[in-house]
C-alpha positions as CSV (number, residue, x, y, z in Angstrom):
1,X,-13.9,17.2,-23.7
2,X,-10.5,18.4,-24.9
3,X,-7.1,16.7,-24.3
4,X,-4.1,18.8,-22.9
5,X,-0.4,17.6,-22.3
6,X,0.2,17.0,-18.8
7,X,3.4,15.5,-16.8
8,X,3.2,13.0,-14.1
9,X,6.2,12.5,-11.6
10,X,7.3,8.7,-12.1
11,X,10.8,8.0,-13.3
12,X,11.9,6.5,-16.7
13,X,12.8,4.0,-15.3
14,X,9.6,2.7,-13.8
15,X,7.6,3.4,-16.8
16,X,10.3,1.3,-18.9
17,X,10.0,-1.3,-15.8
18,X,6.0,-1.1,-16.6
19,X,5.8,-1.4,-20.3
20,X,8.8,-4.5,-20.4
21,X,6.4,-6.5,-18.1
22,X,3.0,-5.2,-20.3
23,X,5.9,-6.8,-23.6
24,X,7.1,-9.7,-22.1
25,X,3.2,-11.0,-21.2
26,X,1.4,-9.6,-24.8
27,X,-1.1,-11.9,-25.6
28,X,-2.4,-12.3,-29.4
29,X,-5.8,-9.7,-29.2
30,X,-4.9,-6.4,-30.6
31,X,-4.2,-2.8,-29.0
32,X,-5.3,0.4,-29.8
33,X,-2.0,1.4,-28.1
34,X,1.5,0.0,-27.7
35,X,2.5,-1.5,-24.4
36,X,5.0,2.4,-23.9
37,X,1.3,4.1,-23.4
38,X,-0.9,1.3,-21.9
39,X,1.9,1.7,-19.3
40,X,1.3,5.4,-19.1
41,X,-2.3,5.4,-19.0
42,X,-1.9,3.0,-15.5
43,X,1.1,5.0,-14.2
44,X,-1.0,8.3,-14.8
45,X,-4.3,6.6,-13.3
46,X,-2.5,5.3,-10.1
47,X,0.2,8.2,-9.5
48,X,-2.6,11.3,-10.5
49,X,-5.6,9.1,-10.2
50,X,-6.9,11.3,-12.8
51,X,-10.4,10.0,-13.9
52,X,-10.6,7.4,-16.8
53,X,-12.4,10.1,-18.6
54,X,-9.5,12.3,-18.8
55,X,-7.0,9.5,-19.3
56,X,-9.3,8.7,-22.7
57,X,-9.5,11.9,-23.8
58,X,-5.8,12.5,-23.2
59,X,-4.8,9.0,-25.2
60,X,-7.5,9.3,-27.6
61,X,-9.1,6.3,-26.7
62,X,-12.9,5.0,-25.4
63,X,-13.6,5.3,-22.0
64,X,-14.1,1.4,-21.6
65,X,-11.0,0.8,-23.7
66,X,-8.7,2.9,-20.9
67,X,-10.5,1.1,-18.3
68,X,-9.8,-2.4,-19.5
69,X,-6.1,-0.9,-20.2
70,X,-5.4,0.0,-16.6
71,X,-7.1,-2.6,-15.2
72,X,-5.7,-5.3,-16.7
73,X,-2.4,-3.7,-16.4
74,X,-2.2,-3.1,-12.5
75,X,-3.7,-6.8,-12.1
76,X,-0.3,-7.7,-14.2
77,X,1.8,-5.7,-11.5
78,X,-0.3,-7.3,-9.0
79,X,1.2,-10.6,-9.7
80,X,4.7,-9.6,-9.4
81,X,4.4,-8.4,-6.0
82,X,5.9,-10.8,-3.2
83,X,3.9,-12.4,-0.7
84,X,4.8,-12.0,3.1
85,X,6.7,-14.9,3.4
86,X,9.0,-13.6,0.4
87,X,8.8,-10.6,2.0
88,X,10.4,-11.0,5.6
89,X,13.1,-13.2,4.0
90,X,14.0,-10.9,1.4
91,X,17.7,-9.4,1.7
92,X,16.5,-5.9,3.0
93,X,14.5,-7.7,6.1
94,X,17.8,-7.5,8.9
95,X,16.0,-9.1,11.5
96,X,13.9,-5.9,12.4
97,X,10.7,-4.8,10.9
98,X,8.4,-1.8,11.3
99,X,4.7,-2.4,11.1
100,X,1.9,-0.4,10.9
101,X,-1.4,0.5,10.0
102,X,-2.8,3.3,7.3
103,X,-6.5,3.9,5.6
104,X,-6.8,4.2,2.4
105,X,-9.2,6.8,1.7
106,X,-12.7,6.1,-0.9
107,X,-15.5,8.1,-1.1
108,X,-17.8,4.9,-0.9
109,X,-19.8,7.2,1.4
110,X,-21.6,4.7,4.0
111,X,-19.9,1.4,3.1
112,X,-21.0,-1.5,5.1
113,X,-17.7,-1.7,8.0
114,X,-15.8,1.2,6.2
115,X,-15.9,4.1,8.3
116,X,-12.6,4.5,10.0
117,X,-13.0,5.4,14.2
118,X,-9.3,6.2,13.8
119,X,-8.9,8.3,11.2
120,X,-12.6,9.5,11.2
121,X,-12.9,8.7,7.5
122,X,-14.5,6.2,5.1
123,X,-11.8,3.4,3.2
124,X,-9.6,0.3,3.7
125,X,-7.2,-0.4,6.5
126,X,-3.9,-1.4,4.7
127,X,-1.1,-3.0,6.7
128,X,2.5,-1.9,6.0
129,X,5.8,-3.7,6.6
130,X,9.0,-1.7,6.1
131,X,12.6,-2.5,7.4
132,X,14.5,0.2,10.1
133,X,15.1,2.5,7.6
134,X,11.8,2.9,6.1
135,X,12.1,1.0,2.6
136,X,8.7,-0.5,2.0
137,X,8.6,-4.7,2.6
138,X,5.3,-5.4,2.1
139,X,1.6,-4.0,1.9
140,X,-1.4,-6.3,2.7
141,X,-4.7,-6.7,1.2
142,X,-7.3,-4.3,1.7
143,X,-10.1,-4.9,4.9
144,X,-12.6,-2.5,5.6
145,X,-11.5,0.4,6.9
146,X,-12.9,0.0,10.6
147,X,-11.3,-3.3,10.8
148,X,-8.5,-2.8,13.6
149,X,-5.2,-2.9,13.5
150,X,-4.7,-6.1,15.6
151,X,-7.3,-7.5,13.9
152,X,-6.1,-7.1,10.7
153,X,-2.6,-8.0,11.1
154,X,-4.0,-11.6,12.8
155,X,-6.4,-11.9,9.3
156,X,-3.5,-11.3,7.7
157,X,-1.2,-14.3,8.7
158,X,1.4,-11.4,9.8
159,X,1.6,-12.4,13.8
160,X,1.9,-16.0,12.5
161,X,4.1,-15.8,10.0
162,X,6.7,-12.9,11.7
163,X,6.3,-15.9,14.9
164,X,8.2,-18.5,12.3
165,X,10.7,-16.4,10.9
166,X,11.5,-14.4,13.8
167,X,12.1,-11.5,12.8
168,X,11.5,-8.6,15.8
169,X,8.1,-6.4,14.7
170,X,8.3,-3.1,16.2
171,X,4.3,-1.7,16.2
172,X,2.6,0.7,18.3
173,X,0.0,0.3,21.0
174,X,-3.4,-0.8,18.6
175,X,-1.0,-4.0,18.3
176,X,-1.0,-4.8,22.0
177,X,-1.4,-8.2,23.1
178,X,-0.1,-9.7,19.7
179,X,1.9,-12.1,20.9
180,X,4.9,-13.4,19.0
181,X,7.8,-11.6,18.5
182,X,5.3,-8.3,18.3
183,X,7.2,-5.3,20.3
184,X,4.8,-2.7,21.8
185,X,5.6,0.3,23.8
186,X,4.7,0.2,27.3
187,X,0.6,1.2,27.9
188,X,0.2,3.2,30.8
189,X,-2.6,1.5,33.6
190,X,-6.0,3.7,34.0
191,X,-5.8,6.1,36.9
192,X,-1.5,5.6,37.0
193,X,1.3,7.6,35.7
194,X,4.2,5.8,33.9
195,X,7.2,6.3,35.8
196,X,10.0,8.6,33.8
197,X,12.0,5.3,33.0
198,X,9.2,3.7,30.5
199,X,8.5,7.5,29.4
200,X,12.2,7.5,28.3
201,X,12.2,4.1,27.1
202,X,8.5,5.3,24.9
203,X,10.5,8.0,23.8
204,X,13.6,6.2,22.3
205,X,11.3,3.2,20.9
206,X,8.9,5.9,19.1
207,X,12.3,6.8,17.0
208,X,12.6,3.5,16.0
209,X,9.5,3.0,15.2
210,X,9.9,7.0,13.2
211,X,10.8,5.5,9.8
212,X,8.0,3.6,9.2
213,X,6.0,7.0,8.3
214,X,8.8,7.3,5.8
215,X,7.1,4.1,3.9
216,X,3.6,4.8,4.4
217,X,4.2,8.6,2.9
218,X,5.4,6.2,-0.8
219,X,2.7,4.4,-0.5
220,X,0.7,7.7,-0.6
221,X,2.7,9.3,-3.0
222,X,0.2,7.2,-5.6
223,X,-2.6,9.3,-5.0
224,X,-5.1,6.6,-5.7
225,X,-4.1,5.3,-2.4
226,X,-5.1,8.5,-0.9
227,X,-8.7,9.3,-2.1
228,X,-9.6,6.6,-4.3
229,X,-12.9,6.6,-6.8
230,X,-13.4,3.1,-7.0
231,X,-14.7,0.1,-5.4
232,X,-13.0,-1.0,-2.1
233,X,-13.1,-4.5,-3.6
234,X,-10.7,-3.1,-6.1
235,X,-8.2,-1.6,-4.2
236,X,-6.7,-5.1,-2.8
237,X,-5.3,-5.2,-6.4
238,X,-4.4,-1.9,-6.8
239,X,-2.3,-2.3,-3.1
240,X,-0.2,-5.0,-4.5
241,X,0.3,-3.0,-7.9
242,X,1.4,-0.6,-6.1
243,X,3.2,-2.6,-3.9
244,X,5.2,-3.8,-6.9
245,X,5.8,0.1,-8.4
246,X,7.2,0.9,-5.2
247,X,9.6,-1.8,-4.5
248,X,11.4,-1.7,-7.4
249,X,11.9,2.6,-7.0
């Protein structure tokens, strides 16, 4: 295997954001490499996913070595990234939230519960929180990727926890029958028509609801989080790294 230079599209400042946290927590075992390109390594692993064999060869490093590297980096971001609570009372939550669901892609072919009816694909089912413009509030753990939307978002806490702080949570219809301050748009009855009025009123809640793609496209923009090779076990951890990386961009 030969090494080749190769560019990956994360900001300065992130990568400085990255390698401050991996400085700030060094421990006394030694590195092969200095905390500036452990900090790559993860950045490049979560943003290209390329494989820990090309990271290696590309760092000149063992194989084992780059994946001790990245994992113990992205379970450092991990802990940084706020909890829901912290989340919804942050200064960007206005009293309005977006929520929705997204799968995170693995090719864990046949995984018990993984197989995705919505998205006709095997991974995790990731909840996302983002305010009315789209920034990214929070991103859940990962459940199996046939785990329903509803379903999830009650595992989560989020239908309790939005309930105490009262903020409004605009979702579409997998959320009906939520409860709580949960907003759905009207479901048309089997065998009826909706009338023009809750068409309308579909129509202009569906643009509120709009920039919550917006936040689910950054979460995808690490490409990990789009076709990952790894254990779904692992991918709760690499969800709240990410989570952190994308909150502070």
């Amino acid at each position: 295997m030969f090494s080749y230079p190769v560019a990956c599209d994360v900001d300065e400042e992130l990568l400085e954001l990255v390698t401050m946290v991996l400085s700030s927590l060094e421990g006394e075992r030694s590195c092969k490499l200095r905390p500036y390109d452990r900090a790559r390594c993860t950045l490049v692993y979560l943003r290209k996913h390329d494989t820990l064999e090309q990271i290696a060869a590309g760092f000149g490093i063992g194989v084992a070595t780059a994946w001790r590297y990245v994992n113990d980096t992205i379970e450092r971001l991990a802990a940084f990234a706020p909890s829901l609570t912290e989340a919804l009372t942050s200064p960007h939550a206005d009293g309005i939230v977006l929520l929705d669901g997204t799968v995170a892609e693995t090719d864990r072919v046949k995984a018990n519960g993984h197989f995705s009816g919505k998205f006709r694909r095997e991974g995790v089912n990731l909840q996302v929180i983002a305010t009315g413009t789209g920034k990214l509030l929070w991103l859940s753990p990962a459940t199996p990727g046939g785990t329903h939307d509803l379903t999830a978002a009650r595992e989560h806490h989020i239908i309790d926890v939005c309930t105490q702080l009262d903020p409004e949570v605009l979702a579409d219809k997998g959320y009906q029958g939520a409860g709580g301050t949960v907003i759905t748009p009207v479901k048309r009855r089997p065998t009826t028509e909706l009338p023009d009025k809750h068409k309308k009123s579909n129509r202009v809640y569906a643009a509120l609801r709009a920039p919550v793609e917006r936040a689910i496209s950054r979460v995808k923009g690490w490409r990990i989080l789009r076709h990952a090779r790894i254990s779904p076990n692992r991918l709760t951890s690499v969800a709240a790294a990410v989570l952190t990386l994308t909150i502070y961009t």
